[in-house]
C-alpha positions as CSV (number, residue, x, y, z in Angstrom):
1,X,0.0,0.0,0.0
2,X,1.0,3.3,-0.6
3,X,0.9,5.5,2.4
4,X,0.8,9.3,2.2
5,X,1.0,11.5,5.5
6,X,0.6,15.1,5.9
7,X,0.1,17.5,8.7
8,X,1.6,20.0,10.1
9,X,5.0,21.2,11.9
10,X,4.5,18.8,15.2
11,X,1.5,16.9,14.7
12,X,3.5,13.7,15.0
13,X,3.8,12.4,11.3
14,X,7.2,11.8,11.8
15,X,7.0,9.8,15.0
16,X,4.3,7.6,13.2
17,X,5.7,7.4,9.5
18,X,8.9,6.3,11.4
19,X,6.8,3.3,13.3
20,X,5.4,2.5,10.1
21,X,8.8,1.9,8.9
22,X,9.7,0.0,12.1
23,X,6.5,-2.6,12.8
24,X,5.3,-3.0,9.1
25,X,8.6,-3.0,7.0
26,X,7.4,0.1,5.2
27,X,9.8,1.5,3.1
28,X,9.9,5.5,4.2
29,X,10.6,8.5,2.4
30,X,10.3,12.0,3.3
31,X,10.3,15.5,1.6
32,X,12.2,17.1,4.4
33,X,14.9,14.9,3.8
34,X,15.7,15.7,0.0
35,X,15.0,19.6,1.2
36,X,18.1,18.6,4.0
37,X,19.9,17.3,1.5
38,X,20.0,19.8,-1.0
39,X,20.7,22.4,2.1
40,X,23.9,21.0,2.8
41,X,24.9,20.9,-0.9
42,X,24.3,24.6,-0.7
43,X,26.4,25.3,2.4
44,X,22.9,25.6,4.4
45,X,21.5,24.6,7.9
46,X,19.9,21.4,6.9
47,X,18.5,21.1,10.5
48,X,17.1,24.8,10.4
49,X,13.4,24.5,9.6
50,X,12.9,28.0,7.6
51,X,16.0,27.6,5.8
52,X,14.3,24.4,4.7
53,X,10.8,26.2,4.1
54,X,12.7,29.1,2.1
55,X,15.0,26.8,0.0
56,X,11.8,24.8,-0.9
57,X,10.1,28.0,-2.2
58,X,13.1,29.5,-3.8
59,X,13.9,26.0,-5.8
60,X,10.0,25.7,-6.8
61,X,10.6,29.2,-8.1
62,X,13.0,28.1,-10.5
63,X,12.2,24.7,-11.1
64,X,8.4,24.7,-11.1
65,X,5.8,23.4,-8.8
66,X,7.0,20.1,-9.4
67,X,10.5,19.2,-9.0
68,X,10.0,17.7,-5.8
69,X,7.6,15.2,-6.9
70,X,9.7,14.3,-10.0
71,X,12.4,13.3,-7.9
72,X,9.8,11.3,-5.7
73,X,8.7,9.5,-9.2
74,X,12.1,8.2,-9.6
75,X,12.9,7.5,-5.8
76,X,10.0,5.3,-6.0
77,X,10.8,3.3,-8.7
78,X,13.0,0.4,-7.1
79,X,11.0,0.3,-3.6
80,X,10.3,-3.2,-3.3
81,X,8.5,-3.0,0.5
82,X,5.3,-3.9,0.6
83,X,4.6,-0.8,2.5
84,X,5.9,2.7,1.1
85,X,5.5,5.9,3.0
86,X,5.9,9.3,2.3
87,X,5.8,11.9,5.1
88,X,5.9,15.3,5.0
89,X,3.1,15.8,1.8
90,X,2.6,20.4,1.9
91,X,1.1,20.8,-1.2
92,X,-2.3,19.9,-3.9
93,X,0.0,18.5,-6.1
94,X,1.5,16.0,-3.7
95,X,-1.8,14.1,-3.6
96,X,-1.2,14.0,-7.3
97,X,2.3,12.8,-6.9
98,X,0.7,10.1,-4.6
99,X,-2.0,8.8,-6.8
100,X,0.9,8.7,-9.5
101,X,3.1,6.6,-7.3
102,X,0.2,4.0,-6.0
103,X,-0.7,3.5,-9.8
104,X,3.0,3.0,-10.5
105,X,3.0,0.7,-7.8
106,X,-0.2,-0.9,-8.3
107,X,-1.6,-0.3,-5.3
108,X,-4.4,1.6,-3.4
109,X,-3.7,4.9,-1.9
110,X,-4.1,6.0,1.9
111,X,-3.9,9.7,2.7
112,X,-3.9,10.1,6.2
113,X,-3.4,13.7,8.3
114,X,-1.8,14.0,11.4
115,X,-3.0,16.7,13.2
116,X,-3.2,18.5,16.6
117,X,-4.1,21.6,18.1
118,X,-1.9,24.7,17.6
119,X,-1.2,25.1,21.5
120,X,-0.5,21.3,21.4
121,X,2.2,21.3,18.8
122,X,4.0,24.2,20.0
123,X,4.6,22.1,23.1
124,X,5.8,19.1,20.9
125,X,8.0,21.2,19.5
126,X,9.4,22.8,22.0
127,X,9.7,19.1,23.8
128,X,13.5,18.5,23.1
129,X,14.3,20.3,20.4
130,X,17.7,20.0,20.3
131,X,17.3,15.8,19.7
132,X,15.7,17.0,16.9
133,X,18.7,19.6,15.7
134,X,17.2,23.0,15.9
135,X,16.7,25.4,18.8
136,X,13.5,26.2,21.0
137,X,11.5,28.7,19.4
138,X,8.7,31.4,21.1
139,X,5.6,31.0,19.9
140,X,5.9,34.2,17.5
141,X,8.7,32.0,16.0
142,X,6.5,29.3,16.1
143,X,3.2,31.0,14.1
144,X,5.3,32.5,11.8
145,X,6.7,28.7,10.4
146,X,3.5,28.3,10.6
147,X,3.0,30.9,8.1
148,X,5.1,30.5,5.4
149,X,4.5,30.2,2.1
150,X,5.3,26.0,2.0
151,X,2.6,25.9,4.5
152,X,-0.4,27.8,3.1
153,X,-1.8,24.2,1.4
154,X,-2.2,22.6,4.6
155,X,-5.3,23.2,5.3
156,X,-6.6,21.9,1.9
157,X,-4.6,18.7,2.8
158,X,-7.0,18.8,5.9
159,X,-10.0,18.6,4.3
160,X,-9.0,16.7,1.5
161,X,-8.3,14.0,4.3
162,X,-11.1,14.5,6.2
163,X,-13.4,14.0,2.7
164,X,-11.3,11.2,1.4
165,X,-8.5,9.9,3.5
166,X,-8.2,9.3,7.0
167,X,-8.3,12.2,9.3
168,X,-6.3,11.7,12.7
169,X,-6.5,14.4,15.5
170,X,-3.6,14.0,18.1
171,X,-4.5,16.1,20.7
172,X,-5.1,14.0,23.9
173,X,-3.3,11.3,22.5
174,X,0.1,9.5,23.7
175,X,2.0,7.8,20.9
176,X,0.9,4.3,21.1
177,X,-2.9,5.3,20.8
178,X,-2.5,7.3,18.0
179,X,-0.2,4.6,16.3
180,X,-3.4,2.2,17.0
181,X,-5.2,4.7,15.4
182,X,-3.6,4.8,12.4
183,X,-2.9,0.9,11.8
184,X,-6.9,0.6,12.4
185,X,-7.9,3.2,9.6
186,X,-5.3,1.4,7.4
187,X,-6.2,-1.7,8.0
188,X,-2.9,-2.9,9.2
């Protein structure tokens, strides 16, 4: 199956992309990473998260909307797992890129959204941030990640999921039950 998760900054689709990888040999993939990636090519902070946010608007700038999902297309083409996930989905045409990859793969689509509560995810982000490579941030820092331009198709993601996928909120949740959660709506 291929596994799309989205959310935003906090809402723990990391945490439960990566225990998808761990419990159901999924084979994981996520944006942030190639963003990281391409930071350090460039001399960048690949663990800052703006300097991630403004690299990914400046290269859609002169790539095109889609440069990111072309290099997902061919990422995906020699996963083997019978699970893949791909965390980290900001934008309409990710759910594009996903429905591409599924049919590639042969497989049905789940779109799921992580989500929690803005006063909820400014804890979690604040938790231990420096396990995580980046500073604590005040929550002015906080609302204005929250306001950049890579993040302005979130809430479309939202309801997309909530009309078609599988909406998940967090909030009141510890990591186990939301993980139960998710491997229910899947069907896992």
């Amino acid at each position: 199956m291929t596994i799309g998760i989205a959310g935003p900054s906090a809402s723990g689709k990391t945490t439960i992309a990566r225990l998808l990888e761990e419990r159901h040999s999924a084979e994981r993939m996520r944006y942030s990473e190639i963003l990281a990636e391409l930071a350090k090519e460039r001399g960048e902070d690949a663990n800052d998260k703006k300097v991630l946010q403004d690299l990914f608007v400046s290269v859609r700038q002169e790539r095109g909307e889609n440069w990111l999902t072309d290099l997902i297309m061919e990422f995906v083409q020699d996963v083997k797992a019978p699970h893949l996930v791909i965390e980290g989905n900001r934008r309409k045409v990710d759910i594009d890129t996903l429905r591409k990859v599924a049919a590639l793969r042969n497989e049905p689509l789940k779109f799921v959204f992580i989500d929690a509560s803005p006063d909820e995810r400014f804890s979690r982000y604040n938790l231990d941030p420096k396990a995580h490579g980046y500073e604590p941030v005040t929550r002015e820092e906080f609302e204005a990640l929250e306001k950049a331009p890579t993040e302005d198709e979130i809430g479309y993601l939202r309801d997309f999921a909530k009309a078609e996928g599988i909406y998940i909120n967090t909030d009141n949740c510890d990591v186990e039950d939301t993980f139960k959660m998710v491997e229910e709506a899947l069907g896992l």
